[in-house]
NUZAMAR-156908 format. One record per atom (N, C-alpha, C, O, CB): atom name; residue in three letters; residue number from 1; z, y, x. Coordinates in steps of 0.1 Angstrom, whole numbers, plus 5000, padded with zeros to 4 digits. Glycine has a CB too. Layout:
NUZAMAR-156908
+-------+--------+-----+------+------+------+
| atome | residu | num |   zz |   yy |   xx |
+-------+--------+-----+------+------+------+
|    CA |    Ala | NUM |    Z |    Y |    X |
...
+-------+--------+-----+------+------+------+
END
This chain:
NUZAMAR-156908
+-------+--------+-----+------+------+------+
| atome | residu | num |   zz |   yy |   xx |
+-------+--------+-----+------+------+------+
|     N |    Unk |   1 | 5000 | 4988 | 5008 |
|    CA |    Unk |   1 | 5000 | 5000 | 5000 |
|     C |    Unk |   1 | 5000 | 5012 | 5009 |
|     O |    Unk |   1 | 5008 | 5014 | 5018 |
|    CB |    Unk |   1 | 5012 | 5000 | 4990 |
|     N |    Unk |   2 | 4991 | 5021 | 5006 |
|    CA |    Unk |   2 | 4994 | 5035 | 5013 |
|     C |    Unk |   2 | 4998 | 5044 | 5010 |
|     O |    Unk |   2 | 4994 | 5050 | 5000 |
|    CB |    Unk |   2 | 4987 | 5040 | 5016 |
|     N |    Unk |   3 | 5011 | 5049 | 5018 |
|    CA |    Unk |   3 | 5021 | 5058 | 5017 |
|     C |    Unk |   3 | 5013 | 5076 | 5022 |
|     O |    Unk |   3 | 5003 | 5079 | 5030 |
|    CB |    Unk |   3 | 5035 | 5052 | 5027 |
|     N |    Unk |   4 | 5022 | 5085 | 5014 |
|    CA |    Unk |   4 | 5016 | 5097 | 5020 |
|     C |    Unk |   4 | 5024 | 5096 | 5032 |
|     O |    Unk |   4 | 5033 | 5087 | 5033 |
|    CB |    Unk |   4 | 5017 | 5112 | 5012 |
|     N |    Unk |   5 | 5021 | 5108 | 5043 |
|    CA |    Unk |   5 | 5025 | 5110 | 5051 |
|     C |    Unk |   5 | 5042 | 5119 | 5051 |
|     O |    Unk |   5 | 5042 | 5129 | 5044 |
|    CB |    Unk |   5 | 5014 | 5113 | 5057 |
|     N |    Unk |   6 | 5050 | 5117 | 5056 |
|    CA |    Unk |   6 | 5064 | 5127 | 5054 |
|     C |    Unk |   6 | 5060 | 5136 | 5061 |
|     O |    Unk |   6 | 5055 | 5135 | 5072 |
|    CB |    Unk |   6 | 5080 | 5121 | 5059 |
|     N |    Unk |   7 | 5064 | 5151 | 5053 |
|    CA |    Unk |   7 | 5062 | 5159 | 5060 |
|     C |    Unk |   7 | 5076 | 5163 | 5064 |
|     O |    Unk |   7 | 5086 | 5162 | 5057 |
|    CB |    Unk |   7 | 5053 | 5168 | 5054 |
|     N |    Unk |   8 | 5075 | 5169 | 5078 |
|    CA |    Unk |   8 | 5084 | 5175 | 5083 |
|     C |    Unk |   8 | 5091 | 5191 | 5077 |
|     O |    Unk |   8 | 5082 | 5200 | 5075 |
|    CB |    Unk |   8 | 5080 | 5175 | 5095 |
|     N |    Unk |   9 | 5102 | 5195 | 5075 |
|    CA |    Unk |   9 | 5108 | 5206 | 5072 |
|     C |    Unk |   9 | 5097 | 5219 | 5073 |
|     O |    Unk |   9 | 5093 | 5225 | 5064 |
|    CB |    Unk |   9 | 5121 | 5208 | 5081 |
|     N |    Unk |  10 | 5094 | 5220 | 5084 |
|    CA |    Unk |  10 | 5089 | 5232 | 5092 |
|     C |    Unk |  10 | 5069 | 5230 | 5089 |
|     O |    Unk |  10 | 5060 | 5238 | 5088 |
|    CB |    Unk |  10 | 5095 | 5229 | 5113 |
|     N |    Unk |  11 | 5069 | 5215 | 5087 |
|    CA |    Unk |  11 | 5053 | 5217 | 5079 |
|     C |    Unk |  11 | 5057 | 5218 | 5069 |
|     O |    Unk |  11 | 5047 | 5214 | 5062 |
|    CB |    Unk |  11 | 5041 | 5206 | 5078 |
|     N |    Unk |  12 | 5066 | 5221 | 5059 |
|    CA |    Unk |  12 | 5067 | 5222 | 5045 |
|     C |    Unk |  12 | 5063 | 5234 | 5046 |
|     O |    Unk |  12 | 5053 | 5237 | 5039 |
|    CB |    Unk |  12 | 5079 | 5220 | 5037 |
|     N |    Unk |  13 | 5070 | 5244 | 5054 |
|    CA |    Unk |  13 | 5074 | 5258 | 5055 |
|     C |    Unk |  13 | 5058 | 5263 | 5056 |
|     O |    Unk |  13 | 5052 | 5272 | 5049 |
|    CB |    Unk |  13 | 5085 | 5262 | 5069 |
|     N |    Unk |  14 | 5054 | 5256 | 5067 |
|    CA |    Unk |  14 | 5041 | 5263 | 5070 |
|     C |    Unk |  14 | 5030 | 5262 | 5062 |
|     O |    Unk |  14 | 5020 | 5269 | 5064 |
|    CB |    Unk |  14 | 5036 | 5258 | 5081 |
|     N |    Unk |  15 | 5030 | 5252 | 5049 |
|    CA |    Unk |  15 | 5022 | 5248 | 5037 |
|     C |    Unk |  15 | 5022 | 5257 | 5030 |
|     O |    Unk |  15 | 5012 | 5263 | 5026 |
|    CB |    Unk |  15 | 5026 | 5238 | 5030 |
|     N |    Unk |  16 | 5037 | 5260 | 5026 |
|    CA |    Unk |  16 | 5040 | 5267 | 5017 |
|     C |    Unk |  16 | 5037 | 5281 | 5016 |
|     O |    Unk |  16 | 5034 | 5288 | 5006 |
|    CB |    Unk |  16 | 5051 | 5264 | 5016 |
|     N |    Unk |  17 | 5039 | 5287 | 5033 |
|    CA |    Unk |  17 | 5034 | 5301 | 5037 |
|     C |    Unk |  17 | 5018 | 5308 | 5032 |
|     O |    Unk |  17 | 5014 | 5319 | 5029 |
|    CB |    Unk |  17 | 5034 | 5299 | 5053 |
|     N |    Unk |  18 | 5012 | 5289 | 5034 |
|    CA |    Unk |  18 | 5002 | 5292 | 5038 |
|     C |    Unk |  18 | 4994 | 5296 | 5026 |
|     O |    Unk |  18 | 4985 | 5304 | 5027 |
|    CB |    Unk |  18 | 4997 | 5282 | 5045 |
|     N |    Unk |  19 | 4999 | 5288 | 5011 |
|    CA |    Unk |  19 | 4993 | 5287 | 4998 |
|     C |    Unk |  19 | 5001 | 5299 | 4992 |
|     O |    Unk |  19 | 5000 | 5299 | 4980 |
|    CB |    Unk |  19 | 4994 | 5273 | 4991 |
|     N |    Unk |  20 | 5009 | 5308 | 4996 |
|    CA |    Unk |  20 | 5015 | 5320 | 4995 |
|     C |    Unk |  20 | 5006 | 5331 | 5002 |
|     O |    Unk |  20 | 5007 | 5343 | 4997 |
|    CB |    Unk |  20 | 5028 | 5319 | 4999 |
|     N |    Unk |  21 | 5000 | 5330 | 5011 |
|    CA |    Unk |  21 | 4993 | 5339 | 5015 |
|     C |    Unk |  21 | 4977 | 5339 | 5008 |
|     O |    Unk |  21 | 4972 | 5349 | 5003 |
|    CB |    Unk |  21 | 4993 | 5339 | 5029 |
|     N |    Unk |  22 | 4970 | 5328 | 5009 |
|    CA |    Unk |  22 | 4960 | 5324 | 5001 |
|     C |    Unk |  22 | 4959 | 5333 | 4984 |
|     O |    Unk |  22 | 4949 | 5338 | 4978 |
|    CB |    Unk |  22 | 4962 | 5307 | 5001 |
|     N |    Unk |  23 | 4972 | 5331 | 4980 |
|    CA |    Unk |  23 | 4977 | 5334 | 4966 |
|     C |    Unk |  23 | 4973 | 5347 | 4964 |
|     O |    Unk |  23 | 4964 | 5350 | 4957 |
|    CB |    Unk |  23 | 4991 | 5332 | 4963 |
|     N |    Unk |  24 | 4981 | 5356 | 4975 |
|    CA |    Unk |  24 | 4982 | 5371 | 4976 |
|     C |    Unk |  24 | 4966 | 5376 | 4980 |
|     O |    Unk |  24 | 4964 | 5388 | 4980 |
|    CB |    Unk |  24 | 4995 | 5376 | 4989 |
|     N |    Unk |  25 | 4957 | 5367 | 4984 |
|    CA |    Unk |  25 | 4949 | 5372 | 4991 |
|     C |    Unk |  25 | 4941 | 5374 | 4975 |
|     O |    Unk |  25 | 4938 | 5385 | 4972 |
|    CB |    Unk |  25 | 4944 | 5363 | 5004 |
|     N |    Unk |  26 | 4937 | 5362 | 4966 |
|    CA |    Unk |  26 | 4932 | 5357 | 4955 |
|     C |    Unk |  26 | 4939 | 5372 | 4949 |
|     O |    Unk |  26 | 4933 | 5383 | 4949 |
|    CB |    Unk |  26 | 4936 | 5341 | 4950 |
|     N |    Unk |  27 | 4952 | 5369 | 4942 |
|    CA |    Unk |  27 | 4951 | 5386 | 4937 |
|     C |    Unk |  27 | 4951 | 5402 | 4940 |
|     O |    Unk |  27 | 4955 | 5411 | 4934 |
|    CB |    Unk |  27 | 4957 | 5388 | 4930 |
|     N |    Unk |  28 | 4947 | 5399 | 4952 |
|    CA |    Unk |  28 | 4940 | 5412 | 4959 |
|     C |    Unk |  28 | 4924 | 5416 | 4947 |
|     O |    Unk |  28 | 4921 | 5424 | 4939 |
|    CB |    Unk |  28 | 4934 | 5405 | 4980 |
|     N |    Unk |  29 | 4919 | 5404 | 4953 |
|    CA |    Unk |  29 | 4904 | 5402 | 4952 |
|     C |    Unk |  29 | 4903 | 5405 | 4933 |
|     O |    Unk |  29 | 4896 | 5411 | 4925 |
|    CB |    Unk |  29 | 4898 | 5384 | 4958 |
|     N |    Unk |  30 | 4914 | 5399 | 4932 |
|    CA |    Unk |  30 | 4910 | 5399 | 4915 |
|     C |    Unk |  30 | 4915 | 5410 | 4906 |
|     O |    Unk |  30 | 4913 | 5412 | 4894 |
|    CB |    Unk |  30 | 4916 | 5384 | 4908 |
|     N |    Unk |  31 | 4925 | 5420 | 4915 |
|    CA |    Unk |  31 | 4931 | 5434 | 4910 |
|     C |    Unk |  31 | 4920 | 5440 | 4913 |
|     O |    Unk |  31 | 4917 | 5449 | 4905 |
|    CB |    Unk |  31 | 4944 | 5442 | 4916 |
|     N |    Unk |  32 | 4911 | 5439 | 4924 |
|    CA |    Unk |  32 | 4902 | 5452 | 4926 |
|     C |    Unk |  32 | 4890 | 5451 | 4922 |
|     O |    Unk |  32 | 4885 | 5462 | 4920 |
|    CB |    Unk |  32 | 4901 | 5455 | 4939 |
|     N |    Unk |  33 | 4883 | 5440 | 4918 |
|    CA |    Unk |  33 | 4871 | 5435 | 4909 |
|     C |    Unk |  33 | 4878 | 5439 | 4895 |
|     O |    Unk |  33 | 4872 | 5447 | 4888 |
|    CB |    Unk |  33 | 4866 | 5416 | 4911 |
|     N |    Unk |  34 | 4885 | 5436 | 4892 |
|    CA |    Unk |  34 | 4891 | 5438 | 4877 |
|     C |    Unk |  34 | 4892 | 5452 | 4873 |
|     O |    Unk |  34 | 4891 | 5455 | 4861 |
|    CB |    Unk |  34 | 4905 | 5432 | 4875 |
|     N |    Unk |  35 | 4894 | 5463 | 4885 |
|    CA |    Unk |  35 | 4891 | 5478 | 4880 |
|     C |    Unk |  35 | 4883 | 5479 | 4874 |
|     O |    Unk |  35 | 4885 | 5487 | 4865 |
|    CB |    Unk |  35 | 4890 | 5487 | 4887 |
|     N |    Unk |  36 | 4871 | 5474 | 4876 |
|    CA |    Unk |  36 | 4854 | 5473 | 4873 |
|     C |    Unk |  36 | 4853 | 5478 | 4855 |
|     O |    Unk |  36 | 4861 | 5474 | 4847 |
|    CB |    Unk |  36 | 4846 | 5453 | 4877 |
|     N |    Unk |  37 | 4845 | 5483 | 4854 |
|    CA |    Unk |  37 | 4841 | 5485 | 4840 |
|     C |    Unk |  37 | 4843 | 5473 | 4833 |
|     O |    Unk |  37 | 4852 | 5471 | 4825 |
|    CB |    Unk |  37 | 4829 | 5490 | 4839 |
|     N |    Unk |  38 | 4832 | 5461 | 4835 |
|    CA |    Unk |  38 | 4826 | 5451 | 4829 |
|     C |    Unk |  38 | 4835 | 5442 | 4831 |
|     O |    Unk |  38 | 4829 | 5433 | 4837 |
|    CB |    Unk |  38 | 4813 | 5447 | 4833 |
|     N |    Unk |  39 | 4848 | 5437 | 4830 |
|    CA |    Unk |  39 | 4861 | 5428 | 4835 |
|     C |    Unk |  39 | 4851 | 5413 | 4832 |
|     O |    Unk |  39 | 4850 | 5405 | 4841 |
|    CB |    Unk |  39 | 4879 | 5429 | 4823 |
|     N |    Unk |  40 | 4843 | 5411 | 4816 |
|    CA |    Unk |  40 | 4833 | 5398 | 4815 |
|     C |    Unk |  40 | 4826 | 5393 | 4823 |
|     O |    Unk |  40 | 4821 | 5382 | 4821 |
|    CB |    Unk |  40 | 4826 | 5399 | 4807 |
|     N |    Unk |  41 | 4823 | 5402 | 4835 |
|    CA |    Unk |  41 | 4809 | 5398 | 4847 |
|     C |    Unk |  41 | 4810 | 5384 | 4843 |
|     O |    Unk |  41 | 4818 | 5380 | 4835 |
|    CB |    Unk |  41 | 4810 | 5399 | 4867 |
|     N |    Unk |  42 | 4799 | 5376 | 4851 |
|    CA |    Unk |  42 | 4803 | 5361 | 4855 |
|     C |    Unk |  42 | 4807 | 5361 | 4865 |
|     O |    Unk |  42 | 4812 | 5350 | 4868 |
|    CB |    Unk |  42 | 4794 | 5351 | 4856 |
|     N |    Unk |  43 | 4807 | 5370 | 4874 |
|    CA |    Unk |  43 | 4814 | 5370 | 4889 |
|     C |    Unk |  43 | 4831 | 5370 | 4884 |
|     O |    Unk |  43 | 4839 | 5361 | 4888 |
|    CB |    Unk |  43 | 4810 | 5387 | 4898 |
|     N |    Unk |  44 | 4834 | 5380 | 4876 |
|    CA |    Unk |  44 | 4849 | 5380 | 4872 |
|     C |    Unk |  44 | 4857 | 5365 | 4867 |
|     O |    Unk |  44 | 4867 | 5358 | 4869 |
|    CB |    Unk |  44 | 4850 | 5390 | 4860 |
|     N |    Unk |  45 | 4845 | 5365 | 4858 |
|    CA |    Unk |  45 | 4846 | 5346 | 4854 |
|     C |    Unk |  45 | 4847 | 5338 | 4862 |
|     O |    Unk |  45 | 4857 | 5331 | 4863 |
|    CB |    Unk |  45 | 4834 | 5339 | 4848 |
|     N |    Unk |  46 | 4839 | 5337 | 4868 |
|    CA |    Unk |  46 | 4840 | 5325 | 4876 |
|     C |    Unk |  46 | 4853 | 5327 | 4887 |
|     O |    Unk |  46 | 4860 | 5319 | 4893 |
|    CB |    Unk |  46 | 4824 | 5322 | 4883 |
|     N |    Unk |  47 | 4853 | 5343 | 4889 |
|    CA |    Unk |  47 | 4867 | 5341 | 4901 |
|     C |    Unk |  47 | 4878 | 5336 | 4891 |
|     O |    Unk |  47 | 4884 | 5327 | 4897 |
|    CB |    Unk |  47 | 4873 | 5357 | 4910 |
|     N |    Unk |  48 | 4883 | 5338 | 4878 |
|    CA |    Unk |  48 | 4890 | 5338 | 4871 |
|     C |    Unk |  48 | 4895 | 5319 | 4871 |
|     O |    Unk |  48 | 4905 | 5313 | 4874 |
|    CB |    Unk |  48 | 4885 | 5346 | 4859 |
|     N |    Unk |  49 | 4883 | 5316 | 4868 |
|    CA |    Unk |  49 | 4884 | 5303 | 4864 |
|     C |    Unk |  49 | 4882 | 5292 | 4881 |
|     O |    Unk |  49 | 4882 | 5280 | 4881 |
|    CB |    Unk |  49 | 4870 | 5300 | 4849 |
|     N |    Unk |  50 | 4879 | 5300 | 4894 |
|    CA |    Unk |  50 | 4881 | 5291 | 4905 |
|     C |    Unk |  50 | 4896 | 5295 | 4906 |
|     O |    Unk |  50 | 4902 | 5285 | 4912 |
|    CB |    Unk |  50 | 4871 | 5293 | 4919 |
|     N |    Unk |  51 | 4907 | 5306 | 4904 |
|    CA |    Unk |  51 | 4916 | 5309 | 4903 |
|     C |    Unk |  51 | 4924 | 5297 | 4898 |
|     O |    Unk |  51 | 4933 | 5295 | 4905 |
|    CB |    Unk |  51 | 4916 | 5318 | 4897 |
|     N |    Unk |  52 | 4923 | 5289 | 4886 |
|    CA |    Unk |  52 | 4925 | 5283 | 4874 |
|     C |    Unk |  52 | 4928 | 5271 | 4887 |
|     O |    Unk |  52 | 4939 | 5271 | 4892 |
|    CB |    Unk |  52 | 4913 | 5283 | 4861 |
|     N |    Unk |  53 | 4917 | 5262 | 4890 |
|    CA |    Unk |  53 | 4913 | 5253 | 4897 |
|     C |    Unk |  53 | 4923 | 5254 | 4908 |
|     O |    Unk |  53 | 4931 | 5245 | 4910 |
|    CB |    Unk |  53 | 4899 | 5254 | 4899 |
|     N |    Unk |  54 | 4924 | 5265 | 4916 |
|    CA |    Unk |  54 | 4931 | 5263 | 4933 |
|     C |    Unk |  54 | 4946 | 5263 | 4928 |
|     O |    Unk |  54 | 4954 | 5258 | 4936 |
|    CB |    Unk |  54 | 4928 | 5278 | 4947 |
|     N |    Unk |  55 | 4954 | 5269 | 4911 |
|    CA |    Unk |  55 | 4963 | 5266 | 4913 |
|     C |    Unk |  55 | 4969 | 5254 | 4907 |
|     O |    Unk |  55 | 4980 | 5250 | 4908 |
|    CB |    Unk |  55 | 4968 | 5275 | 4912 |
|     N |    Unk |  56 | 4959 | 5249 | 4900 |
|    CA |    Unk |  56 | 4961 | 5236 | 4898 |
|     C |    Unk |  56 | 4966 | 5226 | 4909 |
|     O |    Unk |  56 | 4977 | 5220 | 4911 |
|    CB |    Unk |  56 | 4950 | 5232 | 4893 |
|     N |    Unk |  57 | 4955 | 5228 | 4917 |
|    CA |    Unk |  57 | 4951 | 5222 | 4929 |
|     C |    Unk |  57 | 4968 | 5222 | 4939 |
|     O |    Unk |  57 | 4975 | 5212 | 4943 |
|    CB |    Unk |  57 | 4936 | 5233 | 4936 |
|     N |    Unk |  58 | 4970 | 5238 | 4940 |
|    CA |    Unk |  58 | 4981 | 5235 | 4947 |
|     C |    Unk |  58 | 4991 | 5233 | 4940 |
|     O |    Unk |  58 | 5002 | 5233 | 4946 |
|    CB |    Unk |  58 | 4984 | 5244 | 4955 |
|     N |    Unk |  59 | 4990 | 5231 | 4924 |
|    CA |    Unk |  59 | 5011 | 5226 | 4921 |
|     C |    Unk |  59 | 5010 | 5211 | 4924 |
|     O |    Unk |  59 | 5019 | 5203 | 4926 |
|    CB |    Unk |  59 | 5020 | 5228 | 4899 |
|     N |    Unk |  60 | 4994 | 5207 | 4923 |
|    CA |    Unk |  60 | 4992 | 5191 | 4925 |
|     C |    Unk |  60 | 4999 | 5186 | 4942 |
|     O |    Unk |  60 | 5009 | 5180 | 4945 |
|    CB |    Unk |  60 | 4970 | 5187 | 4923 |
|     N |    Unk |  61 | 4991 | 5191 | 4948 |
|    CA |    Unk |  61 | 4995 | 5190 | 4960 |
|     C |    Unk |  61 | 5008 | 5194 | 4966 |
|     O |    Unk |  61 | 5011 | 5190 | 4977 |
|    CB |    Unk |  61 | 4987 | 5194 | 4965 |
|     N |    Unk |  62 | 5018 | 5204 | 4958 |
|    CA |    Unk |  62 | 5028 | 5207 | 4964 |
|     C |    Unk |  62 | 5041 | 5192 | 4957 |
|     O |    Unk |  62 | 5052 | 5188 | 4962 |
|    CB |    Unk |  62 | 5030 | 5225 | 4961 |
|     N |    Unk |  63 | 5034 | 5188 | 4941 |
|    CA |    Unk |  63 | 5041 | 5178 | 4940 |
|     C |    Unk |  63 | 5041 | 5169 | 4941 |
|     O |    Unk |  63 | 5047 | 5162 | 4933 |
|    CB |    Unk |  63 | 5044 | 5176 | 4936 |
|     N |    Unk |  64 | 5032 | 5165 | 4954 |
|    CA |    Unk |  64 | 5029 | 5150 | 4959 |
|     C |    Unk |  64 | 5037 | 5155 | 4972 |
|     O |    Unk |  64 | 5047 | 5147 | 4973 |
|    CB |    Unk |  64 | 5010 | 5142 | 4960 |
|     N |    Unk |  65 | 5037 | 5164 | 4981 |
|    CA |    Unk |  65 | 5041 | 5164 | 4991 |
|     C |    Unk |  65 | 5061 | 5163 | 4989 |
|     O |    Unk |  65 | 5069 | 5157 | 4996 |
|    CB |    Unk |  65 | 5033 | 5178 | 4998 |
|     N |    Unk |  66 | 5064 | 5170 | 4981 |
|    CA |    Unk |  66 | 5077 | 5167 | 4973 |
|     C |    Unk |  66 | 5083 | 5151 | 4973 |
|     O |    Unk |  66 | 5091 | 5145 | 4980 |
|    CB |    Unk |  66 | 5075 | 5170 | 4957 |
|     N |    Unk |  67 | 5074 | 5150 | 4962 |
|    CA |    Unk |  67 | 5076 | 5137 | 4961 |
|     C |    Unk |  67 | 5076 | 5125 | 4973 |
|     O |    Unk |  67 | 5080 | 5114 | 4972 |
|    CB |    Unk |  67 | 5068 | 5133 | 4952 |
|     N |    Unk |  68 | 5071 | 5130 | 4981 |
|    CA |    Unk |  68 | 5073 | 5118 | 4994 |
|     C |    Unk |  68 | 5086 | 5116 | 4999 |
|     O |    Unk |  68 | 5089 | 5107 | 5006 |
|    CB |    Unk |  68 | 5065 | 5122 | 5008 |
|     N |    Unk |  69 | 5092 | 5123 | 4996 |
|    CA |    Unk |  69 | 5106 | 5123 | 5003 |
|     C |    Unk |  69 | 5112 | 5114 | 4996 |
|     O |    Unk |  69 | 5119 | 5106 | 5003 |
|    CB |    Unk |  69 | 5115 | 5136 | 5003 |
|     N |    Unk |  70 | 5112 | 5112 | 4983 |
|    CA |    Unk |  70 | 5120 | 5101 | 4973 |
|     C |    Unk |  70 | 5118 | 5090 | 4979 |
|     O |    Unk |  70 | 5127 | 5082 | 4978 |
|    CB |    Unk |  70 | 5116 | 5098 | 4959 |
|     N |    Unk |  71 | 5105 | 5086 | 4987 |
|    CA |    Unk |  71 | 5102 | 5077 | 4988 |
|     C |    Unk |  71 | 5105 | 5071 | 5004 |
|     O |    Unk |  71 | 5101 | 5060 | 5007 |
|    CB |    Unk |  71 | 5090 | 5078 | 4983 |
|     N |    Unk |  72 | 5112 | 5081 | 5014 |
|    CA |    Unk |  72 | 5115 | 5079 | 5026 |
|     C |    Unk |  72 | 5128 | 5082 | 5028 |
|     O |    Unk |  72 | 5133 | 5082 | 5039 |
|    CB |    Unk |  72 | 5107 | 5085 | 5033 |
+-------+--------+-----+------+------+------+
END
C-alpha cells in the first residue's frame, strides 16, 4: 500500500507560506481586474472560476498532508 510521505514541521510551514502567498498574489490580480468597468469579461470569469479550482485544490492537498500524521 502506498503511504504519503510525512511531512516535516518546517515543510509544513514552508507549504503553508507558500499557498498564502500564491493566495495574496490571486487577490491582487483579481481586486485590480475587478475595478474594470465590465466585472462579466471572460477574462474575469475564468480568473474567478480558476480561483474556485486552486482553492479547492489547496484545502484538498492541505488535508491529505494533515492527515498523514494520523497515520505515523
Amino acid at each position: 500500500m502506498n503511504q504519503l510521505e510525512q511531512l516535516l514541521p518546517e515543510q509544513k510551514q514552508d507549504l503553508n507560506s507558500w499557498y498564502d502567498i500564491e493566495q495574496q498574489e490571486w487577490i491582487e490580480v483579481l481586486e485590480t481586474i475587478c475595478h474594470k468597468p465590465d466585472n462579466n469579461s471572460p477574462e474575469i470569469l475564468a480568473l474567478l472560476e480558476a480561483e474556485t479550482r486552486w482553492e479547492a485544490e489547496r484545502d484538498y492537498y492541505h488535508h491529505q498532508y494533515y492527515q498523514t500524521d494520523r497515520f505515523f
